[in-house]
C-alpha positions as CSV (number, residue, x, y, z in Angstrom):
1,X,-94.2,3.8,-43.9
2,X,-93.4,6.5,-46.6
3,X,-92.9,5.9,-50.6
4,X,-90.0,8.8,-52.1
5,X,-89.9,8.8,-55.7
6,X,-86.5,9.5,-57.8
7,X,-86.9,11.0,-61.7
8,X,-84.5,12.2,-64.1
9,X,-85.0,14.7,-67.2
10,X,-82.6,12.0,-69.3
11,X,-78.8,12.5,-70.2
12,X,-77.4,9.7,-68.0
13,X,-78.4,12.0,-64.7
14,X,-77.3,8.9,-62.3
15,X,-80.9,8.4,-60.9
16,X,-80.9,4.0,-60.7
17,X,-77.3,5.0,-59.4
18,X,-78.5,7.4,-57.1
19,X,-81.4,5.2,-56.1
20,X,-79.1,2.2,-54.9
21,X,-77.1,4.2,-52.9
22,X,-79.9,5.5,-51.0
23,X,-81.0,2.2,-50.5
24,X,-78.2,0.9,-49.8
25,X,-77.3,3.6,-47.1
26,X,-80.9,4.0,-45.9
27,X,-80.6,3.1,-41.9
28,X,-84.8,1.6,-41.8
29,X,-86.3,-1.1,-44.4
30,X,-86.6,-0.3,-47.3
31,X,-87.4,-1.4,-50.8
32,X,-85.7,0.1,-53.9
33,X,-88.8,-0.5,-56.6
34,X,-87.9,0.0,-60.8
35,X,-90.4,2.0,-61.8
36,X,-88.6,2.9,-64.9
37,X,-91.0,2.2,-68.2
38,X,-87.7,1.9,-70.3
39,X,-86.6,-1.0,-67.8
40,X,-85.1,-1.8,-65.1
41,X,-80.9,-1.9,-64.7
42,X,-80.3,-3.5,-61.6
43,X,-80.6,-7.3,-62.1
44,X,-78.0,-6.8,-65.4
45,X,-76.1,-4.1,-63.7
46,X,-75.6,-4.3,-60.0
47,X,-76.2,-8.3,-60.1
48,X,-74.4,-8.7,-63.3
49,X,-77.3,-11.3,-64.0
50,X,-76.3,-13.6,-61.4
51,X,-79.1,-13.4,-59.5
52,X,-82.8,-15.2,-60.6
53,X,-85.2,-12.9,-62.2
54,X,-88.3,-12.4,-59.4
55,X,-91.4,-11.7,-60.7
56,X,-91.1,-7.8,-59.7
57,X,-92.9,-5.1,-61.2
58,X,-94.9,-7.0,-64.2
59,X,-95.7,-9.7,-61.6
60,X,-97.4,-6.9,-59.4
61,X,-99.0,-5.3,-62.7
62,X,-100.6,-8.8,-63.4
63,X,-102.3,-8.9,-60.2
64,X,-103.6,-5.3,-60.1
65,X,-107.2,-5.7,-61.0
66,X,-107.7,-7.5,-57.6
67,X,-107.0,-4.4,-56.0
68,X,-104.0,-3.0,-54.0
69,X,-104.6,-5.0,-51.3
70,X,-104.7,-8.5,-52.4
71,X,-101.7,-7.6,-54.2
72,X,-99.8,-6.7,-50.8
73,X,-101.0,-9.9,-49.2
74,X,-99.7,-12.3,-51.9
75,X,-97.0,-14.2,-50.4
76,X,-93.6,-14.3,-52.1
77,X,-91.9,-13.7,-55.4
78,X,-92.0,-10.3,-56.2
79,X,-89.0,-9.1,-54.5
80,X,-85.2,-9.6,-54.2
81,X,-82.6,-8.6,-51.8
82,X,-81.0,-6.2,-52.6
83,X,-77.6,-7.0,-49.6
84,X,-77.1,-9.6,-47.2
85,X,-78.8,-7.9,-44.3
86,X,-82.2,-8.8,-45.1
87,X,-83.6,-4.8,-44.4
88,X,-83.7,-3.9,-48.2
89,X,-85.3,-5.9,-51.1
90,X,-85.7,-4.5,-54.8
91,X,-88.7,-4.6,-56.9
92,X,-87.1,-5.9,-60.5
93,X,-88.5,-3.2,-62.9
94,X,-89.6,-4.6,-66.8
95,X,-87.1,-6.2,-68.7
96,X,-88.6,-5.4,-72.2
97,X,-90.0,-1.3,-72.8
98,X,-92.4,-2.3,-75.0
99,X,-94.7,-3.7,-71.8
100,X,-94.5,-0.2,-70.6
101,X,-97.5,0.4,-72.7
102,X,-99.7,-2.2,-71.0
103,X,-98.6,-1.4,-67.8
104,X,-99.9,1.9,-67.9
105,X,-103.5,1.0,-66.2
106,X,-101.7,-0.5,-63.6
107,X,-99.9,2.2,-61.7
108,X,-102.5,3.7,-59.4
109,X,-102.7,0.2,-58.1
110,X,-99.1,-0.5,-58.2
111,X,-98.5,3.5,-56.3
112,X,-101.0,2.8,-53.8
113,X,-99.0,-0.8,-53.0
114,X,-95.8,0.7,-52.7
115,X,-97.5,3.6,-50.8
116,X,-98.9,1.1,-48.2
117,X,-95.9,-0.9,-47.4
118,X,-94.7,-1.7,-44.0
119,X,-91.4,-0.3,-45.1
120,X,-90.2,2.6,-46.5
121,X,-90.0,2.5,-50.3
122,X,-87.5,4.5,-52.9
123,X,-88.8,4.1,-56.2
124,X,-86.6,4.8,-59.1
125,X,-89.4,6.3,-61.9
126,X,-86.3,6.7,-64.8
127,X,-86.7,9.6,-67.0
128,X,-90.2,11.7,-67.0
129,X,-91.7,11.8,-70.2
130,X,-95.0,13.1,-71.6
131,X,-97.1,10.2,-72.8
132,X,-99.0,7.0,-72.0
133,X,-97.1,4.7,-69.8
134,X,-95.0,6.7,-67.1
135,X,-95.5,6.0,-63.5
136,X,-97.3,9.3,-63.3
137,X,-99.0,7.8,-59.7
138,X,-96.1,6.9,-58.2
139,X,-94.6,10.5,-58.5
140,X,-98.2,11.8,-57.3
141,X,-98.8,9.5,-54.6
142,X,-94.9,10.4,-52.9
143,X,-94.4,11.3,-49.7
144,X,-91.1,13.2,-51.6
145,X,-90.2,13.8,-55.5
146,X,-87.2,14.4,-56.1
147,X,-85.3,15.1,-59.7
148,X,-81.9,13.8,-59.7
149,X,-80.0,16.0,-62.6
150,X,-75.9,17.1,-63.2
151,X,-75.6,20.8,-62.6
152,X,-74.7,21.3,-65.9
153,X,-76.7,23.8,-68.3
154,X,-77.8,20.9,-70.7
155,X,-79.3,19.3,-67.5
156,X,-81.0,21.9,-65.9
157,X,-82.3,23.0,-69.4
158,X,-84.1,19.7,-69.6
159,X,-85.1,19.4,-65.8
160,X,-87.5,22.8,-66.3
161,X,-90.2,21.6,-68.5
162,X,-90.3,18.4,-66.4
163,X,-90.3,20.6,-63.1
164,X,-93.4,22.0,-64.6
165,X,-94.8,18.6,-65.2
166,X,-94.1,17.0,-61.3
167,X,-95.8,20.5,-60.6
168,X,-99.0,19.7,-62.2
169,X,-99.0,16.2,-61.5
170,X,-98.6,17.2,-57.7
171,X,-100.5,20.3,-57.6
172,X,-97.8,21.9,-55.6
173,X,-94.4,22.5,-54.8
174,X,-94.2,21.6,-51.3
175,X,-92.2,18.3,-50.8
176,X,-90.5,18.5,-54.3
177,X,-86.4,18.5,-54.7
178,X,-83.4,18.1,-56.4
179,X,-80.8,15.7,-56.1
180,X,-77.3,17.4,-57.8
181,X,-74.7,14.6,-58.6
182,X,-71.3,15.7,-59.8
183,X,-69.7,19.1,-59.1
184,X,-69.7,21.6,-62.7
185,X,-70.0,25.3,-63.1
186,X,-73.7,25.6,-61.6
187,X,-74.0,26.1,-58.3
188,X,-76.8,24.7,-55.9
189,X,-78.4,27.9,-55.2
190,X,-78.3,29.1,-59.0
191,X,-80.0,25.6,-59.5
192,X,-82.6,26.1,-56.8
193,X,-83.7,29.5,-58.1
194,X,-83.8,28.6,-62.0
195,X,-85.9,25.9,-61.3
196,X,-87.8,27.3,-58.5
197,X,-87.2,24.0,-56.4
198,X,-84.8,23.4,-53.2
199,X,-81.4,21.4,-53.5
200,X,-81.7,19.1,-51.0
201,X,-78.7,17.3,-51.6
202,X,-75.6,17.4,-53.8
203,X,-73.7,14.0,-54.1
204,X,-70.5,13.8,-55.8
205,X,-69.5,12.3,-59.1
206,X,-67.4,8.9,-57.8
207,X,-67.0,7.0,-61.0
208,X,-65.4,3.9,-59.0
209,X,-68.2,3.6,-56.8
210,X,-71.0,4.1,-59.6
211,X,-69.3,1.4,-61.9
212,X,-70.1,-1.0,-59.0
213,X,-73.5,0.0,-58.2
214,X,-74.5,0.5,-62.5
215,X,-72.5,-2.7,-63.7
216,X,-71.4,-4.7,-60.9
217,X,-67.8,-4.0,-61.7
218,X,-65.5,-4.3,-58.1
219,X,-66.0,-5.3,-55.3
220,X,-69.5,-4.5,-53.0
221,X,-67.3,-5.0,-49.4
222,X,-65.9,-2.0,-49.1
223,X,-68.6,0.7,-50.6
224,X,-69.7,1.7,-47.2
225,X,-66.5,4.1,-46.7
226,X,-66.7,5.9,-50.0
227,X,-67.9,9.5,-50.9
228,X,-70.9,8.8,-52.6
229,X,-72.0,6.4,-50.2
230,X,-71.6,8.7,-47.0
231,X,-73.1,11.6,-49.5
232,X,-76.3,9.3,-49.7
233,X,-76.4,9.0,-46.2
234,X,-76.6,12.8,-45.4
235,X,-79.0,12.6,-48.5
236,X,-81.7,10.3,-47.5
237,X,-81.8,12.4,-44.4
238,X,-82.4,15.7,-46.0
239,X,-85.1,13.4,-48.3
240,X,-86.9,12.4,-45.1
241,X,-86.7,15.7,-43.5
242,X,-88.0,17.5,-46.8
243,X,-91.1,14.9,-46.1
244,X,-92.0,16.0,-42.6
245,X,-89.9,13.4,-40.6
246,X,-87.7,13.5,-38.2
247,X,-84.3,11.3,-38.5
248,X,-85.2,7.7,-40.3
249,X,-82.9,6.2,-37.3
250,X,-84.9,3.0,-37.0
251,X,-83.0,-0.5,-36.4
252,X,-83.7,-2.2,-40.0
253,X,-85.7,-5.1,-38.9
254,X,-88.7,-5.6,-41.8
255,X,-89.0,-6.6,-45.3
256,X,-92.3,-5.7,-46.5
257,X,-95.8,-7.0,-46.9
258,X,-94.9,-7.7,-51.0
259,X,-91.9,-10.3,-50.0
């Protein structure tokens, strides 16, 4: 189906939060991929390391030079589900940045995996960078980019050079966005036009709800009633519409050709 790729200009901005909750919410299957060079969160945070480490993203980096497609055939261990309902798996992202380095060949084999799955995919590229190493092919190779960022000045100052940067990468604007999370003095539209990119969704700043989904802290039964959770739902819509689609309203029945 369609690969969306979340990035953040740094600060804490709430993108891996951001990225579960869409995942979580997301009404086809899906996978929620760490493509984070600094490492991924989720098995430590959301998991609170109860859960066995697959063999996620450095597993798939190992196998890249026999080609994007044997690497979507090879049966097992490189994903983990994410919830009980067996409609969304997570890629485990590095546990250690100083791989990101050697991963760097990889990605246009890894981006044109995650690109090709049978499943939607949300991958969670961290902060954008300049430099060797960042999943520069993943953001390319998106159906949708979007920068998640706090609409505070300190944010936004940081989201503009690396605005630019998804520009050149991309080589347009079209199907490029911002995620706002939390509510300060900026508002959407003064985002939009500093940045020159559309607000496609805000989604508020629920500190109870992001403790579980960053550090595993409470309970995971009742999230589906909370405001950040029914913010991601309208969310993801707006992220599939800004993509060309109409409503992902699909029964979640898939997993993926990677689990």
């Amino acid at each position: 189906m369609s690969l969306y790729a979340l990035v953040s200009p740094g600060g804490a901005a709430g993108a891996t939060t951001t990225a579960l909750a869409l995942a979580l919410t997301w009404p086809r299957p899906v996978i929620l991929a760490e493509c984070d060079p600094a490492g991924g969160d989720i098995l430590a945070g959301l998991f609170a390391g109860h859960l066995p480490a697959p063999r996620g993203l450095l597993g798939l980096a190992f196998e890249a030079g026999r080609g994007a497609a044997a690497i979507s055939a090879e049966p097992g261990g490189h994903l983990a589900p994410l919830d009980g309902s067996g409609s969304r798996m997570f890629l485990a992202g590095l546990s250690d940045p100083r791989q990101a380095p050697g991963l760097a060949p990889a990605w246009p084999a890894i981006a044109r995996t995650l690109a090709s799955q049978d499943c939607d995919v949300i991958a969670d590229c961290g902060r954008l960078d300049a430099g060797d190493g960042q999943p520069t092919s993943v953001l390319a190779e998106a159906e949708v980019a979007a920068m998640v960022i706090r609409p505070a000045l300190r944010q936004v100052a940081a989201a503009r050079p690396r605005i630019d940067m998804l520009l050149q990468l991309r080589g347009s604007p079209d199907r490029l966005g911002l995620l706002l999370v939390g509510d300060k003095a900026h508002r959407p539209g003064e985002i939009a036009r500093t940045l020159g990119v559309p607000v496609l969704a805000s989604l508020p700043w629920d500190a109870r709800t992001a403790a579980v989904l960053s550090d595993g802290v409470g309970r995971r039964a009742s999230l589906s009633d909370r405001s950040l959770m029914r913010a991601a739902r309208a969310a993801g819509q707006a992220i599939f519409k800004a993509g060309g689609g109409a409503r992902p309203d699909l029964p979640a029945t898939a997993t993926g050709q990677l689990a």
